[in-house]
C-alpha positions as CSV (number, residue, x, y, z in Angstrom):
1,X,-7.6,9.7,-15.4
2,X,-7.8,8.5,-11.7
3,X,-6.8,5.0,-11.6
4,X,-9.3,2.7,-9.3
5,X,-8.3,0.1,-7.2
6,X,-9.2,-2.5,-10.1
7,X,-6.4,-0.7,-11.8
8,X,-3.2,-1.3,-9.3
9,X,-2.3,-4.4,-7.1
10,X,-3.0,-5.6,-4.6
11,X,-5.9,-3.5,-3.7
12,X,-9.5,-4.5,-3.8
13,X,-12.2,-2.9,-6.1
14,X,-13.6,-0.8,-3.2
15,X,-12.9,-0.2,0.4
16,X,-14.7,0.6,3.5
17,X,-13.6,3.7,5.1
18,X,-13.4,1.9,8.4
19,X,-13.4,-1.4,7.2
20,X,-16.6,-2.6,9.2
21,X,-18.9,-4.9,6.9
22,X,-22.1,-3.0,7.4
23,X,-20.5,0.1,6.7
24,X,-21.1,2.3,3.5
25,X,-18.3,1.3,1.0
26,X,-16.3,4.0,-1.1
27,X,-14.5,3.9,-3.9
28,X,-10.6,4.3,-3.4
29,X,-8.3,6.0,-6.5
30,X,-5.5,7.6,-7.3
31,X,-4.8,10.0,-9.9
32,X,-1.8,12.5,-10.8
33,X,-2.3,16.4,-9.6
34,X,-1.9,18.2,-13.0
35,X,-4.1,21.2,-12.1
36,X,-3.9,24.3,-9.5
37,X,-6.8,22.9,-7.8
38,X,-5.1,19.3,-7.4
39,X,-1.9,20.8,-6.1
40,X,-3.8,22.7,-3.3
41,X,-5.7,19.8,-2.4
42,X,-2.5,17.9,-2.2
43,X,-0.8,20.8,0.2
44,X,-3.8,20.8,2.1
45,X,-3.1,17.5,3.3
46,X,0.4,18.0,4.0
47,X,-0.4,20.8,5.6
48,X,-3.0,19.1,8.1
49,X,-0.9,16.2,8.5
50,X,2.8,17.8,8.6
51,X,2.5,20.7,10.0
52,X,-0.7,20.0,12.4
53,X,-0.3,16.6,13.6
54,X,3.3,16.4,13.6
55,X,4.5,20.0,14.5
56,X,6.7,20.4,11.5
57,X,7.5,24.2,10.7
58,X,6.3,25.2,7.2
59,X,9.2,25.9,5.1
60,X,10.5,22.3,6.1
61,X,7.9,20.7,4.9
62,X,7.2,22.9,1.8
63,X,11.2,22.6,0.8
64,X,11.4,23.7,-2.6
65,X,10.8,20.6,-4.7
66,X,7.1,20.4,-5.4
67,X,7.6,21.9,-8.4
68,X,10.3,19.3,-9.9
69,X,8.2,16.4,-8.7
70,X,4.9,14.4,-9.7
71,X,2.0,14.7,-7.5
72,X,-0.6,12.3,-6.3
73,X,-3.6,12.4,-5.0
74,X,-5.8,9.4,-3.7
75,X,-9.5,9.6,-2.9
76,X,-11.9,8.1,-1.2
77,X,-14.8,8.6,-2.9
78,X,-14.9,12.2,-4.4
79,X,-12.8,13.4,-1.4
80,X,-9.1,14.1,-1.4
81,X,-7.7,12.1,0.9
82,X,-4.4,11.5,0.9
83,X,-1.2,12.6,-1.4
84,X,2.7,11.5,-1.9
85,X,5.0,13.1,-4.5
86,X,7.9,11.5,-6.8
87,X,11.1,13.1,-8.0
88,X,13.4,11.4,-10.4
89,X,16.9,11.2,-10.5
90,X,19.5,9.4,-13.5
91,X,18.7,5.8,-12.5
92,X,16.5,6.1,-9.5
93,X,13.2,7.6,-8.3
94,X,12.5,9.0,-5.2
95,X,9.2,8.7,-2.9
96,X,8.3,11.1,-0.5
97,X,5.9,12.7,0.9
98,X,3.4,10.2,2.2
99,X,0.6,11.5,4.0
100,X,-3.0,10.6,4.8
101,X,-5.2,12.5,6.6
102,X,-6.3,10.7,9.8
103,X,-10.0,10.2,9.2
104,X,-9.0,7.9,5.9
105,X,-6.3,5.9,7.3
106,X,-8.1,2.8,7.3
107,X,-9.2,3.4,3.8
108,X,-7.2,1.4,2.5
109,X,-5.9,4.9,0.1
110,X,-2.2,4.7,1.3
111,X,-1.5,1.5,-0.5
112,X,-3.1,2.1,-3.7
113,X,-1.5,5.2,-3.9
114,X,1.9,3.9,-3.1
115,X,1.2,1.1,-5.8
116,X,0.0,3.4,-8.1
117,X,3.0,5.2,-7.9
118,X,5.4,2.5,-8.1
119,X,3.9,1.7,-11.1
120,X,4.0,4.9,-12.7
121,X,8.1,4.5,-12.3
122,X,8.1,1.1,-13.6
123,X,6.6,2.9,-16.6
124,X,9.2,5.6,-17.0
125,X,11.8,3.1,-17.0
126,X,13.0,3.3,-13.6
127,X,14.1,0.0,-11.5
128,X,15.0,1.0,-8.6
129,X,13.0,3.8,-5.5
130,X,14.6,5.0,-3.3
131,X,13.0,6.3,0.1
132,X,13.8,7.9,3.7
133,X,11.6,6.2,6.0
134,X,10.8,6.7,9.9
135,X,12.8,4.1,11.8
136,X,9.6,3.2,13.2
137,X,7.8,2.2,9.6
138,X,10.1,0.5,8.0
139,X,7.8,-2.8,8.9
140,X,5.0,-0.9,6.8
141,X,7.4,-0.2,3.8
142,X,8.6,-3.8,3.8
143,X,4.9,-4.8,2.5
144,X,5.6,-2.7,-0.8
145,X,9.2,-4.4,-1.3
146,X,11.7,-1.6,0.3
147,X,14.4,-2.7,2.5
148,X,16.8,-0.7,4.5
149,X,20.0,-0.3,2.7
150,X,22.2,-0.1,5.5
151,X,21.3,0.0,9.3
152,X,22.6,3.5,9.7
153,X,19.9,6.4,10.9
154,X,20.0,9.9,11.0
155,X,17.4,12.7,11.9
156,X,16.1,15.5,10.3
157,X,12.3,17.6,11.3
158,X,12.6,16.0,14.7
159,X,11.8,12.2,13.7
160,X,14.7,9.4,13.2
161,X,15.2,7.7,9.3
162,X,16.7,5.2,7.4
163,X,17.3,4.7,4.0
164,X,15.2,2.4,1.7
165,X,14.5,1.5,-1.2
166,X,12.6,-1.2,-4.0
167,X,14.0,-3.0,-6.5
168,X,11.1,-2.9,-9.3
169,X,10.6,-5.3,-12.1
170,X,10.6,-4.3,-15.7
171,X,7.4,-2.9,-17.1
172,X,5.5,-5.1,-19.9
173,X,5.0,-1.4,-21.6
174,X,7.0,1.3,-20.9
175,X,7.5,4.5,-22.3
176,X,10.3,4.4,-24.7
177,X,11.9,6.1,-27.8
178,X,11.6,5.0,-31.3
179,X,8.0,3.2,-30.1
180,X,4.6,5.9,-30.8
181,X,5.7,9.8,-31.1
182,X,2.5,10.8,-29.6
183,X,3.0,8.9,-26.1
184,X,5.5,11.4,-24.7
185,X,3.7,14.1,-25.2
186,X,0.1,12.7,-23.5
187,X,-1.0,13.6,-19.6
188,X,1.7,12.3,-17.1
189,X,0.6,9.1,-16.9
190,X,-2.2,8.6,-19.0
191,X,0.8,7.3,-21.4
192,X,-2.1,4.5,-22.6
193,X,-4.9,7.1,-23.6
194,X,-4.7,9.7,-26.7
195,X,-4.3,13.1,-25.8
196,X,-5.8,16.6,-26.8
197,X,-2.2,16.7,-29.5
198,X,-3.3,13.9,-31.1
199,X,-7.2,15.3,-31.4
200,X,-5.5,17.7,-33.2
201,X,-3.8,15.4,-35.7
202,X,-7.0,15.2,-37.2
203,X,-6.6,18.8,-39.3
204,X,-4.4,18.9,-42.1
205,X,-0.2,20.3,-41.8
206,X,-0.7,23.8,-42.7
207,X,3.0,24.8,-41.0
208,X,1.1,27.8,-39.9
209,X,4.2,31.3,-39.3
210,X,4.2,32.8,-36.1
211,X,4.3,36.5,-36.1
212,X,7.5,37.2,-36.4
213,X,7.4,35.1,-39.2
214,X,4.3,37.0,-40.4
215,X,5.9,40.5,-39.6
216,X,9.5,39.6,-41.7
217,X,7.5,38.3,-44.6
218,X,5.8,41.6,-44.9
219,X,8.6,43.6,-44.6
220,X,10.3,41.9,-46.7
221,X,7.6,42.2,-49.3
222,X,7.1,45.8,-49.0
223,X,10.7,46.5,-49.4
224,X,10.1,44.7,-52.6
225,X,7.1,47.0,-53.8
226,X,9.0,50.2,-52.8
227,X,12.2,49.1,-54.7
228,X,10.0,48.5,-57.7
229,X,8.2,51.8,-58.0
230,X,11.9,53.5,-58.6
Protein backbone atom coordinates (compact mmCIF):
# COMPACT_ATOMS: atom_id res chain seq x y z
CA UNK A 1 0.00 0.00 0.00
CA UNK A 2 1.76 3.41 -0.75
CA UNK A 3 0.62 5.81 1.73
CA UNK A 4 -0.41 9.44 0.10
CA UNK A 5 0.29 12.62 1.51
CA UNK A 6 -3.40 12.67 2.96
CA UNK A 7 -2.12 9.74 4.92
CA UNK A 8 1.08 11.29 7.07
CA UNK A 9 1.50 14.82 8.65
CA UNK A 10 2.16 17.58 7.87
CA UNK A 11 2.20 17.12 4.21
CA UNK A 12 -0.43 18.40 1.80
CA UNK A 13 -2.61 16.14 -0.45
CA UNK A 14 -0.42 16.90 -3.53
CA UNK A 15 2.63 18.71 -4.45
CA UNK A 16 4.05 20.59 -7.26
CA UNK A 17 7.28 19.25 -8.33
CA UNK A 18 8.77 22.81 -8.31
CA UNK A 19 6.26 24.26 -6.39
CA UNK A 20 5.27 27.08 -9.01
CA UNK A 21 1.30 27.52 -8.98
CA UNK A 22 0.77 27.08 -12.73
CA UNK A 23 2.80 24.12 -12.71
CA UNK A 24 1.38 20.45 -13.31
CA UNK A 25 0.77 19.04 -9.77
CA UNK A 26 1.86 15.34 -8.72
CA UNK A 27 0.86 13.22 -6.38
CA UNK A 28 3.61 12.59 -3.56
CA UNK A 29 3.64 8.81 -1.58
CA UNK A 30 5.53 6.64 0.17
CA UNK A 31 5.38 3.08 0.35
CA UNK A 32 7.67 0.18 1.91
CA UNK A 33 10.15 -1.71 -0.83
CA UNK A 34 8.93 -5.42 -0.35
CA UNK A 35 9.79 -6.57 -3.92
CA UNK A 36 13.17 -7.03 -6.05
CA UNK A 37 11.99 -4.38 -8.23
CA UNK A 38 11.46 -1.85 -5.22
CA UNK A 39 14.87 -2.59 -3.77
CA UNK A 40 16.60 -1.67 -7.12
CA UNK A 41 14.74 1.34 -7.49
CA UNK A 42 15.66 2.23 -4.03
CA UNK A 43 19.72 1.49 -4.85
CA UNK A 44 19.29 3.35 -7.85
CA UNK A 45 18.78 6.31 -6.10
CA UNK A 46 21.44 5.87 -3.65
CA UNK A 47 23.44 5.10 -6.21
CA UNK A 48 22.87 8.45 -8.35
CA UNK A 49 22.81 10.44 -5.30
CA UNK A 50 25.80 8.74 -3.08
CA UNK A 51 27.98 7.62 -5.22
CA UNK A 52 27.47 10.35 -8.17
CA UNK A 53 26.72 13.52 -6.59
CA UNK A 54 28.71 13.07 -3.54
CA UNK A 55 31.74 10.84 -4.61
CA UNK A 56 31.18 8.14 -2.13
CA UNK A 57 32.95 4.77 -3.08
CA UNK A 58 30.40 1.87 -3.42
CA UNK A 59 31.04 -0.51 -0.77
CA UNK A 60 30.65 2.46 1.68
CA UNK A 61 27.59 3.24 0.76
CA UNK A 62 26.28 -0.29 0.07
CA UNK A 63 27.70 -1.47 3.80
CA UNK A 64 26.03 -4.56 4.51
CA UNK A 65 22.82 -3.65 6.21
CA UNK A 66 20.17 -3.37 3.45
CA UNK A 67 19.16 -6.56 4.16
CA UNK A 68 18.33 -6.18 8.05
CA UNK A 69 16.54 -2.93 7.43
CA UNK A 70 13.07 -1.61 5.96
CA UNK A 71 13.05 0.15 2.86
CA UNK A 72 11.24 3.18 1.51
CA UNK A 73 10.47 4.53 -1.36
CA UNK A 74 8.68 7.86 -2.09
CA UNK A 75 7.19 8.90 -5.49
CA UNK A 76 6.27 11.56 -7.23
CA UNK A 77 3.78 10.56 -9.24
CA UNK A 78 4.51 7.00 -10.59
CA UNK A 79 8.25 7.82 -10.48
CA UNK A 80 10.71 6.66 -7.81
CA UNK A 81 11.97 9.42 -6.37
CA UNK A 82 13.54 9.22 -3.39
CA UNK A 83 14.32 6.38 -0.70
CA UNK A 84 15.60 6.14 3.19
CA UNK A 85 15.93 2.79 5.14
CA UNK A 86 15.26 1.91 8.94
CA UNK A 87 17.00 -0.54 11.14
CA UNK A 88 15.88 -1.39 14.58
CA UNK A 89 17.67 -1.94 17.61
CA UNK A 90 16.18 -3.11 21.52
CA UNK A 91 14.65 0.34 22.36
CA UNK A 92 15.60 2.45 19.47
CA UNK A 93 15.30 2.78 15.68
CA UNK A 94 17.67 4.05 13.49
CA UNK A 95 17.13 6.36 10.17
CA UNK A 96 19.46 6.37 7.56
CA UNK A 97 19.81 6.63 4.34
CA UNK A 98 18.10 9.69 3.17
CA UNK A 99 18.38 10.50 -0.34
CA UNK A 100 16.44 12.32 -3.12
CA UNK A 101 17.31 12.53 -6.32
CA UNK A 102 17.97 16.23 -7.38
CA UNK A 103 15.34 16.75 -9.92
CA UNK A 104 12.51 16.03 -6.98
CA UNK A 105 13.92 17.96 -4.24
CA UNK A 106 11.36 20.45 -4.17
CA UNK A 107 8.77 17.84 -4.28
CA UNK A 108 8.00 18.03 -1.26
CA UNK A 109 8.88 13.70 -1.11
CA UNK A 110 11.67 14.06 1.64
CA UNK A 111 9.27 15.00 4.32
CA UNK A 112 6.50 12.63 3.75
CA UNK A 113 8.79 9.98 3.57
CA UNK A 114 10.58 10.90 6.71
CA UNK A 115 7.01 11.19 8.40
CA UNK A 116 5.93 8.19 7.01
CA UNK A 117 8.66 6.51 8.39
CA UNK A 118 8.54 7.91 11.76
CA UNK A 119 5.29 6.72 11.86
CA UNK A 120 5.82 3.33 10.88
CA UNK A 121 8.25 3.11 14.33
CA UNK A 122 5.69 4.67 16.40
CA UNK A 123 3.73 1.71 15.19
CA UNK A 124 6.26 -0.98 16.12
CA UNK A 125 6.45 0.38 19.46
CA UNK A 126 9.52 2.30 19.29
CA UNK A 127 9.86 5.91 21.18
CA UNK A 128 12.80 7.02 20.51
CA UNK A 129 15.17 7.40 16.52
CA UNK A 130 18.08 7.79 16.54
CA UNK A 131 20.11 9.46 13.53
CA UNK A 132 23.77 10.54 12.28
CA UNK A 133 23.22 13.75 10.59
CA UNK A 134 25.61 16.18 8.49
CA UNK A 135 26.71 18.95 10.74
CA UNK A 136 25.40 21.09 8.22
CA UNK A 137 21.51 19.73 8.32
CA UNK A 138 20.85 19.42 11.61
CA UNK A 139 18.57 22.79 10.97
CA UNK A 140 16.57 20.51 8.42
CA UNK A 141 16.17 17.58 11.00
CA UNK A 142 15.12 19.92 13.77
CA UNK A 143 11.72 20.41 11.61
CA UNK A 144 10.97 16.50 12.24
CA UNK A 145 11.77 16.81 16.18
CA UNK A 146 15.64 15.45 16.29
CA UNK A 147 17.97 17.26 18.36
CA UNK A 148 21.64 16.74 18.64
CA UNK A 149 22.49 14.65 21.67
CA UNK A 150 25.64 16.09 22.46
CA UNK A 151 27.76 18.73 20.52
CA UNK A 152 30.46 16.25 19.64
CA UNK A 153 31.22 15.46 15.66
CA UNK A 154 33.05 13.06 14.00
CA UNK A 155 33.61 12.06 10.23
CA UNK A 156 33.18 9.19 8.25
CA UNK A 157 32.76 9.04 3.88
CA UNK A 158 34.39 12.45 3.85
CA UNK A 159 31.43 14.65 5.43
CA UNK A 160 31.31 15.71 9.27
CA UNK A 161 28.15 14.29 11.74
CA UNK A 162 26.46 14.50 14.73
CA UNK A 163 24.31 12.41 16.59
CA UNK A 164 20.49 12.87 16.73
CA UNK A 165 17.68 11.72 17.54
CA UNK A 166 13.47 12.08 18.12
CA UNK A 167 11.62 11.43 20.99
CA UNK A 168 8.25 9.97 19.44
CA UNK A 169 4.85 9.88 21.13
CA UNK A 170 3.03 6.72 21.74
CA UNK A 171 0.94 5.32 18.90
CA UNK A 172 -3.05 5.32 19.35
CA UNK A 173 -2.64 1.60 17.64
CA UNK A 174 0.25 -0.17 17.74
CA UNK A 175 1.23 -3.51 17.01
CA UNK A 176 1.15 -5.47 20.03
CA UNK A 177 0.78 -9.17 21.41
CA UNK A 178 -2.25 -10.69 22.87
CA UNK A 179 -4.31 -7.91 20.45
CA UNK A 180 -5.35 -9.73 16.59
CA UNK A 181 -3.03 -12.92 15.61
CA UNK A 182 -3.30 -12.10 12.13
CA UNK A 183 -1.65 -8.46 12.38
CA UNK A 184 1.93 -9.72 12.73
CA UNK A 185 1.93 -11.74 10.05
CA UNK A 186 0.38 -8.84 7.30
CA UNK A 187 2.74 -6.69 4.74
CA UNK A 188 5.26 -4.56 6.78
CA UNK A 189 3.26 -1.93 7.40
CA UNK A 190 0.04 -2.47 6.04
CA UNK A 191 -0.54 -3.74 9.84
CA UNK A 192 -4.30 -2.09 9.27
CA UNK A 193 -5.25 -4.10 6.00
CA UNK A 194 -5.93 -8.03 5.86
CA UNK A 195 -3.39 -9.98 4.24
CA UNK A 196 -3.20 -12.90 1.57
CA UNK A 197 -2.98 -15.38 5.31
CA UNK A 198 -6.01 -14.29 6.28
CA UNK A 199 -7.70 -14.81 2.56
CA UNK A 200 -6.78 -18.06 3.36
CA UNK A 201 -8.61 -18.39 6.65
CA UNK A 202 -11.55 -18.73 4.56
CA UNK A 203 -10.81 -22.80 3.80
CA UNK A 204 -11.47 -25.09 6.36
CA UNK A 205 -8.28 -26.67 9.07
CA UNK A 206 -7.35 -29.66 7.20
CA UNK A 207 -3.73 -29.88 9.17
CA UNK A 208 -2.55 -30.97 5.84
CA UNK A 209 1.29 -33.63 6.38
CA UNK A 210 4.19 -32.50 4.65
CA UNK A 211 6.04 -35.16 2.92
CA UNK A 212 7.97 -36.45 5.26
CA UNK A 213 5.09 -36.87 7.12
CA UNK A 214 3.53 -38.44 4.02
CA UNK A 215 6.63 -40.74 3.37
CA UNK A 216 6.77 -42.11 7.39
CA UNK A 217 3.08 -42.77 7.29
CA UNK A 218 3.63 -45.09 4.39
CA UNK A 219 6.36 -46.75 5.63
CA UNK A 220 5.07 -47.23 8.50
CA UNK A 221 1.96 -48.77 6.90
CA UNK A 222 3.68 -51.00 4.67
CA UNK A 223 5.73 -52.48 7.36
CA UNK A 224 2.41 -53.23 8.72
CA UNK A 225 1.07 -55.20 5.53
CA UNK A 226 4.37 -57.13 5.22
CA UNK A 227 4.42 -58.16 8.94
CA UNK A 228 0.81 -59.37 8.38
CA UNK A 229 1.27 -61.65 5.44
CA UNK A 230 3.74 -63.89 7.83
Amino acid sequence: MKATAAQTKPAETTASVDQQPEAQVAEVSVKVARSIEDLMQAFAIRAAVFLSEQNCPYAEEFDGNDFTATQYLGFVGDEPASTCRTRYFADFAKLERVAVRREFRKSGIAAQMINYSLDLCRQKGYRRVYGHAQARLVPFWQKFGFEPINDKKFVFSDHEYVEIECQLAPHPDPVMVGKDPMVTIRPEGDWDQPGVLEQSATRPATNPVSDDQHDEAWSTELKRQVKNLG
